[in-house]
C-alpha positions in Angstrom: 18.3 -22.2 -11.2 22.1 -21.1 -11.4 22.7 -18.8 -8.6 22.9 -15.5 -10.6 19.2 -16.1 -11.5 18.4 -17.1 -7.7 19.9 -13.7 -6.5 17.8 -11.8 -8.9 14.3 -13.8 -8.3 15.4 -12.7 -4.4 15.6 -9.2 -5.5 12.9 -8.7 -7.4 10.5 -10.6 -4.6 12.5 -8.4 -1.9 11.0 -4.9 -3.8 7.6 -6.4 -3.5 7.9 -7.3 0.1 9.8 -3.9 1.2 7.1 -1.9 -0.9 4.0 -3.8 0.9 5.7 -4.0 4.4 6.7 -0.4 4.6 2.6 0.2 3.2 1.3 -2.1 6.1 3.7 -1.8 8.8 4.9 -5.2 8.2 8.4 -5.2 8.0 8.6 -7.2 4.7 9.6 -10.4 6.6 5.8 -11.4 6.2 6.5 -11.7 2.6 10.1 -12.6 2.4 10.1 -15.6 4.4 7.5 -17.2 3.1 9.3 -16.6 -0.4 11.9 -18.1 0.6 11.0 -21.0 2.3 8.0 -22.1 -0.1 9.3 -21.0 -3.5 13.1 -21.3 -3.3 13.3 -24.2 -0.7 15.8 -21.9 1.5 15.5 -23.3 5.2 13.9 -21.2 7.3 16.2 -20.0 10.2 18.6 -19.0 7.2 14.8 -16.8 5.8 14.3 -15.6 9.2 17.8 -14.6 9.5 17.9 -12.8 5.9 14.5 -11.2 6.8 15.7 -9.7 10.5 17.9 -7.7 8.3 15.6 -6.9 5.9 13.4 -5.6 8.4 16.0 -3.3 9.4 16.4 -2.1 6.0 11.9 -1.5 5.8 12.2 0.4 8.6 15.7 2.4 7.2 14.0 3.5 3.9 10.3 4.5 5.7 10.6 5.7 8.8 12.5 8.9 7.9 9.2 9.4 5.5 6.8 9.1 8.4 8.3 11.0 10.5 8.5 14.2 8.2 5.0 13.6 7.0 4.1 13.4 11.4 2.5 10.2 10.3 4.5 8.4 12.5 4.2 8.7 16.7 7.5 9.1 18.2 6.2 9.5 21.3 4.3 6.2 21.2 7.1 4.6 19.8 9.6 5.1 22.4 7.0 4.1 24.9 6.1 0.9 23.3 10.1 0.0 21.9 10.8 -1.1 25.6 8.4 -3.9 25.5 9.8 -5.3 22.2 12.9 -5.0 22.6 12.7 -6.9 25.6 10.7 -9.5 23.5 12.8 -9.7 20.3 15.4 -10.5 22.8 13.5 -13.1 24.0 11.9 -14.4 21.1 15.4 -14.8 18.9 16.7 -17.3 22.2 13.8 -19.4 22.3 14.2 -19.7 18.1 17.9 -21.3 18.7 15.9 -24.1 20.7 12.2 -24.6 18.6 12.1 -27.4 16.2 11.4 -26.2 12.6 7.9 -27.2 11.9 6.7 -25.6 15.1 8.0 -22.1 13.7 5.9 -22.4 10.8 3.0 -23.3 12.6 3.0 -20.7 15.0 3.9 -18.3 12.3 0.3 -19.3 10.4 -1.4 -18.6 13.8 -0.1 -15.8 14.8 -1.2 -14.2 11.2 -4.3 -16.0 11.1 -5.2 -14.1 14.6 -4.3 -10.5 13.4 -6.0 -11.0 9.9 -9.2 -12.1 11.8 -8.9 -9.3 15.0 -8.3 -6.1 11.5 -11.3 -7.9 9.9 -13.3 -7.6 12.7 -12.5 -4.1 13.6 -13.6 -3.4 10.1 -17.4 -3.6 11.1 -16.9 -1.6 14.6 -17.7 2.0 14.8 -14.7 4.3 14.6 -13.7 6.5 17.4 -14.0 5.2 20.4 -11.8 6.3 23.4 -10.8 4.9 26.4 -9.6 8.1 28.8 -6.0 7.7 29.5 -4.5 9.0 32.2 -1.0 7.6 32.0 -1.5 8.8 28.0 -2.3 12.3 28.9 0.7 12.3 31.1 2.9 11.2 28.3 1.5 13.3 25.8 0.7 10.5 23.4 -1.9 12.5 22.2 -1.1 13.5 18.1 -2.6 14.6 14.8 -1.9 14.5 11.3 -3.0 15.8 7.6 -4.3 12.8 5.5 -3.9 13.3 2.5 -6.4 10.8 1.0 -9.2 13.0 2.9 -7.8 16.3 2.7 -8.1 17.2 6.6 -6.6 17.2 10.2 -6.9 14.0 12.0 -6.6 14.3 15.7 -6.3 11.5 18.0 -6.2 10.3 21.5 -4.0 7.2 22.4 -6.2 4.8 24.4 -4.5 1.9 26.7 -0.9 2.4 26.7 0.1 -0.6 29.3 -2.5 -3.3 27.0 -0.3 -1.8 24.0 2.8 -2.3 26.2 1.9 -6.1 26.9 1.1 -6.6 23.5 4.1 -5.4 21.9 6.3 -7.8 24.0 4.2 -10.8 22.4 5.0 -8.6 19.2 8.6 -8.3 19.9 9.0 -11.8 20.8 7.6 -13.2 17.6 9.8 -10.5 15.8 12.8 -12.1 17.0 11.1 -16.0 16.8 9.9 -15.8 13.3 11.7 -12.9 11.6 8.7 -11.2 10.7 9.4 -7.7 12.5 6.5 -8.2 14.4 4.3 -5.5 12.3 1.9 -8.1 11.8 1.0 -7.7 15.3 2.1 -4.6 16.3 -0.1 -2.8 13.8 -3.3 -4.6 15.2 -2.5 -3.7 18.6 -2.0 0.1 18.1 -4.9 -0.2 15.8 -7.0 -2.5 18.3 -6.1 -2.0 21.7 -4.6 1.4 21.7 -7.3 2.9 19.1 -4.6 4.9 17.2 -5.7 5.5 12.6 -4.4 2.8 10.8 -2.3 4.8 9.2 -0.9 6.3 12.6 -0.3 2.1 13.5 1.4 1.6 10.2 3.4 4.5 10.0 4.3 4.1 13.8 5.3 0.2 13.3 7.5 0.9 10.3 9.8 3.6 13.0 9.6 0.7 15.6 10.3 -2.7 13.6 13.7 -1.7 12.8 14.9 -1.5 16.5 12.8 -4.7 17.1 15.2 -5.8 14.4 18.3 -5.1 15.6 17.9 -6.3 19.4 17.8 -9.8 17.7 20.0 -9.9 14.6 23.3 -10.3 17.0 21.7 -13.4 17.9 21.0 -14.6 14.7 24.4 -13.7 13.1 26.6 -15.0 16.2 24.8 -19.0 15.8 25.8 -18.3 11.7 22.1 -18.0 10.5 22.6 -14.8 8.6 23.6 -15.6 5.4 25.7 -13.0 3.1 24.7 -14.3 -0.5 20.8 -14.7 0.6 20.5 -11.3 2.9 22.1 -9.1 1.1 20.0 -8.7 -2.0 16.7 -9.6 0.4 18.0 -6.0 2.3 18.5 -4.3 -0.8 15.2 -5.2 -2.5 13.6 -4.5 0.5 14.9 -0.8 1.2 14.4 0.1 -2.5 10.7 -1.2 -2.6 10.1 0.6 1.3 11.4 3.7 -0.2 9.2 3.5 -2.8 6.2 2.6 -0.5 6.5 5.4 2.2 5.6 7.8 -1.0 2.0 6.1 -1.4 0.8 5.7 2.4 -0.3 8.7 3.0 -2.2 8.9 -0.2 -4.6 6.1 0.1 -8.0 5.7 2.0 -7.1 3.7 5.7 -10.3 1.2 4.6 -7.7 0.6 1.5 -4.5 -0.3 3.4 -6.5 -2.3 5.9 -8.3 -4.6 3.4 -5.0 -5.0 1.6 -3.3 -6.2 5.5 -6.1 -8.9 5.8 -5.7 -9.8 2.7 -2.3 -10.9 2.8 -2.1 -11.4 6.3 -5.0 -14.4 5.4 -3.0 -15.6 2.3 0.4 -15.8 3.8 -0.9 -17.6 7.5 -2.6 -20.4 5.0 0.2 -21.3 3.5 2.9 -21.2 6.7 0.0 -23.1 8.6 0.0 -25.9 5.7 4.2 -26.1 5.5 4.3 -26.7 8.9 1.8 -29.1 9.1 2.6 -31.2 6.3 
């Protein structure tokens, strides 16, 4: 493949990624490095690096979306950005010191686990609430109009300092695998904290591109950002999460979240099998 076709095959797989990851909360680094790595043979600290900055692009072209629409928690996110920044921190200097083949396992597991915890949470009845004090205090507390039903949705933010915990482990494998963490983060707000799936994506879309950049200075100072490979991954991505933030709030949550296992299943298969092979 001559490298003009190579940019544009990374371009067009970049739209997808952005348009999904910016649906899901993902970050488009679910998508992209696995793309990268399995179909284009690109190593993978070079796809983790390209994909950090993707992920800052995801969050670029959706956030300002969510937050207009109030789809997206501010409040929450603040709250929960200091436990992963502090872990995409961490997370991007471990990744300078992990062999290879153990990033790509740990990568399938980590996805494997949140496919497994949103299908599960599928089956449980909705609405249950854990009283909050430290949430009341904050005023985590939101609402918003959902479109896809036509009505007011208010809700109450249930264990802020689990979600805290939890989006440290998020943060960390943001800056360890490149994946902005939204594969985890969504889950926990969604899980843990009891926030509407749409709430947890559009919520993780605002928070993976701080995530992002706590980490990419790390990545670019040890030369694993690469110009020719990142920059149409960014600009793929940002088109496609532009495009995305338009659809969220028009679709059913039991949509989006069958669509997160879904790929979230697909995607940990095939990490799980290139690391252990």
């Amino acid at each position: 493949m001559t490298p003009l076709l190579l940019i544009a095959a990374i371009f067009a797989i970049a739209i997808i990624a952005g348009f999904l990851g910016s649906l899901l909360g993902l970050g488009g680094g679910i998508i992209v490095v696995p793309a990268l790595t399995l179909l284009f043979g690109i190593d993978i600290r070079l796809a983790i690096g390209a994909s950090i900055i993707s992920v800052i692009a995801t969050s670029s072209g959706a956030a300002a979306a969510y937050v207009k629409e109030h789809l997206a928690n501010l409040r929450v996110a603040m709250f929960l950005e200091i436990g992963t920044t502090l872990g995409a921190i961490s997370g991007a200097y471990i990744a300078g010191i992990v062999h290879t083949r153990l990033l790509f396992i740990l990568f399938g597991l980590l996805l494997a686990y949140s496919a497994l915890a949103m299908l599960k949470k599928r089956h449980e009845a909705h609405g249950a609430v854990y009283v909050s004090p430290i949430a009341d205090r904050l005023g985590l507390h939101s609402s918003y109009y959902d479109e896809g039903l036509g009505q007011q949705i208010d809700y109450r933010v249930s264990r802020p300092i689990t979600g805290l915990g939890l989006m440290y482990l998020a943060g960390a494998a943001s800056g360890l695998l490149g994946i902005g963490s939204g594969a985890l983060k969504v889950p926990a707000m969604d899980l843990a904290m009891r926030l509407p799936m749409k709430v947890s994506t559009a919520t993780s879309n605002f928070m993976i591109g701080v995530t992002a950049a706590a980490s990419a200075g790390l990545y670019f100072v040890r030369g694993q950002i690469d110009p020719v490979i990142a920059a149409p991954v960014a600009a793929g991505v940002l088109l496609g999460a532009t495009v995305g933030s338009r659809f969220l709030g028009r679709i059913e949550s039991r949509v989006i979240r069958v669509i997160f296992i879904i790929v979230l299943a697909v995607v940990s298969v095939e990490m799980f099998v290139k690391g252990v092979l």
